[in-house]
ZANU-977259 format. One line per 5 residues: number of its first residue (from 1); for each residue x, y, z of N, C-alpha, C. Coordinates in nm, 3 decimals. Atoms other than C-alpha are relative to their C-alpha. Layout:
NUM = X:Y:Z:X:Y:Z:X:Y:Z  ...
***
This chain:
1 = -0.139:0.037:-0.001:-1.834:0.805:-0.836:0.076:0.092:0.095  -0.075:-0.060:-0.111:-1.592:0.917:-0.586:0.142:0.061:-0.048  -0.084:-0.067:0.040:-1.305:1.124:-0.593:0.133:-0.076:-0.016  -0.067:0.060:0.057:-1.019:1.027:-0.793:0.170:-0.036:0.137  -0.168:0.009:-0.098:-0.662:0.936:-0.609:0.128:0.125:-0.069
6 = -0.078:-0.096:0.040:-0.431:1.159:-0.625:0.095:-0.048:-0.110  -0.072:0.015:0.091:-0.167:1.189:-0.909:0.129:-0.010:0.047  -0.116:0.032:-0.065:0.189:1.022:-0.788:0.072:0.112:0.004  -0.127:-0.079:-0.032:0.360:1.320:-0.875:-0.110:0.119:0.107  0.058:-0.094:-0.118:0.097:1.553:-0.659:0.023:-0.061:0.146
11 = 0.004:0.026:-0.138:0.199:1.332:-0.337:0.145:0.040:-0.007  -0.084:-0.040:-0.025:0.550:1.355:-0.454:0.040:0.110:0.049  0.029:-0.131:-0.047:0.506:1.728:-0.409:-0.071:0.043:0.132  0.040:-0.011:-0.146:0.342:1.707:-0.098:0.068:-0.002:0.084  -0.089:0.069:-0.023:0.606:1.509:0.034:0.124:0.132:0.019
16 = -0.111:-0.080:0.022:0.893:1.713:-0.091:-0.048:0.169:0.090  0.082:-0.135:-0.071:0.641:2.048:0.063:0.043:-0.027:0.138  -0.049:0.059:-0.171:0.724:1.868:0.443:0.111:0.017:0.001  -0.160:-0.012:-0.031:1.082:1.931:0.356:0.092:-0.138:-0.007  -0.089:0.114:0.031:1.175:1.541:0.272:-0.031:-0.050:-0.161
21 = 0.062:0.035:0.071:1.138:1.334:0.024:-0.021:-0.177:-0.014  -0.006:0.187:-0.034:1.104:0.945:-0.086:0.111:-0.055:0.059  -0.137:0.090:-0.019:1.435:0.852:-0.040:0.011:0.017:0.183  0.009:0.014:-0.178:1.429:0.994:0.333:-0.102:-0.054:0.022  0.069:0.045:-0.061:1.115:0.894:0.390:-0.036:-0.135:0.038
26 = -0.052:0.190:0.042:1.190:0.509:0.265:0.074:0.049:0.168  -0.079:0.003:-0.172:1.488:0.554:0.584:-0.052:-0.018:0.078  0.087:-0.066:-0.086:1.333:0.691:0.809:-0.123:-0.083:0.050  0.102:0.095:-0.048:1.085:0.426:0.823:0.036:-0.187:-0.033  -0.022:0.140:0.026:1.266:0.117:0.731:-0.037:-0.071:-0.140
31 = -0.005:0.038:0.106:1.180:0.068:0.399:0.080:0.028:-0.099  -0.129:-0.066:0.108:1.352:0.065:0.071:-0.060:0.106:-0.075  0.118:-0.131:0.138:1.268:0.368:-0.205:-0.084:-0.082:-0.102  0.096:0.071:0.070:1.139:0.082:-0.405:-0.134:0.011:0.035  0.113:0.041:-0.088:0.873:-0.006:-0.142:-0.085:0.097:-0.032
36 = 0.063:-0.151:-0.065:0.788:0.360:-0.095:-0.071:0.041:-0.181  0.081:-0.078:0.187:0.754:0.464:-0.514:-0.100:-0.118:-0.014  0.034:0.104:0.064:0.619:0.120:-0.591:-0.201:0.040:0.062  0.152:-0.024:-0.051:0.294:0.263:-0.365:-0.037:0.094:-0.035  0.066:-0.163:0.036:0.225:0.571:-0.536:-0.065:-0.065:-0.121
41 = 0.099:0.038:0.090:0.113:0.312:-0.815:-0.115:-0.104:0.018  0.071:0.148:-0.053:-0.007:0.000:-0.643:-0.038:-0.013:0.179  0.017:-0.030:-0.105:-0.151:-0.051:-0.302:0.095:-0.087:0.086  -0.051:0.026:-0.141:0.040:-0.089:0.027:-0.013:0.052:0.122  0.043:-0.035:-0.147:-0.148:-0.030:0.314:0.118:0.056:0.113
46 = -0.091:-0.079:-0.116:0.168:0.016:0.567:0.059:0.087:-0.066  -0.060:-0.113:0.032:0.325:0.252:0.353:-0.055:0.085:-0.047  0.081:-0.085:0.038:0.032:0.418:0.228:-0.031:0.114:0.180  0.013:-0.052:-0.135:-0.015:0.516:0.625:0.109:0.064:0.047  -0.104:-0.132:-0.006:0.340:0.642:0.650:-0.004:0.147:-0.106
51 = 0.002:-0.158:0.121:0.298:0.908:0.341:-0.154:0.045:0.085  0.156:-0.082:-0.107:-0.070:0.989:0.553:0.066:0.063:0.073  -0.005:-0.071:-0.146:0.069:1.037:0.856:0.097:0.096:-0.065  -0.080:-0.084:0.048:0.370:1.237:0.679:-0.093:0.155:-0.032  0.055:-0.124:-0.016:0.134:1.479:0.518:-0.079:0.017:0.056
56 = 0.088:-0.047:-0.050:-0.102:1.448:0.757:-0.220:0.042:-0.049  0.130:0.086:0.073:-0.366:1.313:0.576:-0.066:-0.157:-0.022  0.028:0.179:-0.029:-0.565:0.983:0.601:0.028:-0.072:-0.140  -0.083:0.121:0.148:-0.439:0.717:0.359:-0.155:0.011:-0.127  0.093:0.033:0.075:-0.802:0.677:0.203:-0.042:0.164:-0.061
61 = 0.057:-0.112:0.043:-0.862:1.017:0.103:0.111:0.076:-0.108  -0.109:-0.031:0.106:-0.494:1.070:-0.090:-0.050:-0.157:-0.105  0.000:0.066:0.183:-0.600:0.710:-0.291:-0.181:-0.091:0.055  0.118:0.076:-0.054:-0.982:0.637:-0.234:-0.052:-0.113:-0.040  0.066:0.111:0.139:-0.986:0.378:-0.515:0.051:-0.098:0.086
66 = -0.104:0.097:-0.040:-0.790:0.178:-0.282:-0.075:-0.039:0.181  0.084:0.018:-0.133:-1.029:0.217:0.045:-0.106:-0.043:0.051  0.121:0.045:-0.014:-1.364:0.134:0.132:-0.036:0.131:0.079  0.039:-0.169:-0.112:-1.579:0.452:0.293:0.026:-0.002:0.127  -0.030:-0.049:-0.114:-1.501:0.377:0.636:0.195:-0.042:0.037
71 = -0.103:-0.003:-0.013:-1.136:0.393:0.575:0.070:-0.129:0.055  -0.020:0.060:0.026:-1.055:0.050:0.550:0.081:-0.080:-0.094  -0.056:0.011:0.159:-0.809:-0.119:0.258:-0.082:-0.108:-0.066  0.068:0.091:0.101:-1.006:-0.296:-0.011:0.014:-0.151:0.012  -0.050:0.065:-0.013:-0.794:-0.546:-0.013:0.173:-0.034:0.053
76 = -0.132:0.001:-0.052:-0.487:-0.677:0.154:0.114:-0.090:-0.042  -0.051:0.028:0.067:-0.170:-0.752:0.026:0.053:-0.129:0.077  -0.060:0.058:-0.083:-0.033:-1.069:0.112:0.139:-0.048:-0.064  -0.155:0.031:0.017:0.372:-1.181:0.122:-0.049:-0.103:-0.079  0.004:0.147:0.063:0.434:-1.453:-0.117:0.025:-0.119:0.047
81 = 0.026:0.129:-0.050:0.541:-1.693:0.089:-0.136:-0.064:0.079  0.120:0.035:-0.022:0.175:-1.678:0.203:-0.100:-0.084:-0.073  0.077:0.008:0.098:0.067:-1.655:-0.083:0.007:-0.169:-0.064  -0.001:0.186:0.013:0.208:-2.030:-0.205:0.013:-0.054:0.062  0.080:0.079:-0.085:0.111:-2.146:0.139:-0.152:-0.061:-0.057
86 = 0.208:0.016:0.034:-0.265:-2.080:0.055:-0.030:-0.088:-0.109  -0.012:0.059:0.091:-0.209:-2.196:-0.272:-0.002:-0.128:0.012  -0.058:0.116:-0.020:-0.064:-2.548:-0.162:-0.134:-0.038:0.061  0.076:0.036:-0.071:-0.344:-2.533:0.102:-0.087:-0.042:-0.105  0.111:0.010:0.064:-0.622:-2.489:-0.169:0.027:-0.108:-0.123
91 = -0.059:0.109:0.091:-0.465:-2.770:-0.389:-0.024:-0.115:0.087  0.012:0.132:-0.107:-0.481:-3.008:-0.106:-0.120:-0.028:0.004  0.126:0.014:0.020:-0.832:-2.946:-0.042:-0.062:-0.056:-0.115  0.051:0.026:0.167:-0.896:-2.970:-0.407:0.012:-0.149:-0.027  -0.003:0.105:0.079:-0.750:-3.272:-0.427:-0.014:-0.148:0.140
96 = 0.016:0.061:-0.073:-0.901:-3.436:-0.141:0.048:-0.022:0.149  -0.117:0.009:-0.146:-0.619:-3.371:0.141:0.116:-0.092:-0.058  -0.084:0.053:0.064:-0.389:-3.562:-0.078:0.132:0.098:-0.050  -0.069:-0.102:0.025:-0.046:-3.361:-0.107:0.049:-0.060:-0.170
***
């Protein structure tokens, strides 16, 4: 088994160690503070890569549960309006190409 992900409040502290914290770092990159906390529990690849590059650490090694070994994301998140694209798509199929 591989090493655990870090504990949200040990990045918070990392974070805050660089001299910012979420709320600037949300700014600062265009996101909201939602976006930014909401990834210290759940994965988000682009914002997991801003808190990397921040402390200067690769995204997969602050949450490895969330990577594949060659630093890759597991899986990728997709927008919802994708999401009940695909959906619609795989209903169509299902039901012959018939909407």
């Amino acid at each position: 088994m591989g090493s655990p992900d870090w504990h949200p409040e040990d990045i918070k502290a990392a974070i805050r160690k660089t001299g910012t914290n979420l709320v600037k770092l949300a700014l600062a990159n265009q996101y909201s503070e939602v976006a930014v906390r909401m990834t210290l529990r759940r994965q988000w690849p682009a914002v997991e890569a801003i808190i990397g590059a921040k402390l200067g650490i690769a995204p997969h090694m602050i949450w490895p549960s969330r990577y594949r070994p060659d630093g890759t994301p597991k899986r990728k998140r997709i927008a919802p309006a994708e999401r009940l694209k695909a959906l619609a798509e795989e209903a169509q199929r299902q039901n012959g190409g018939t909407p």
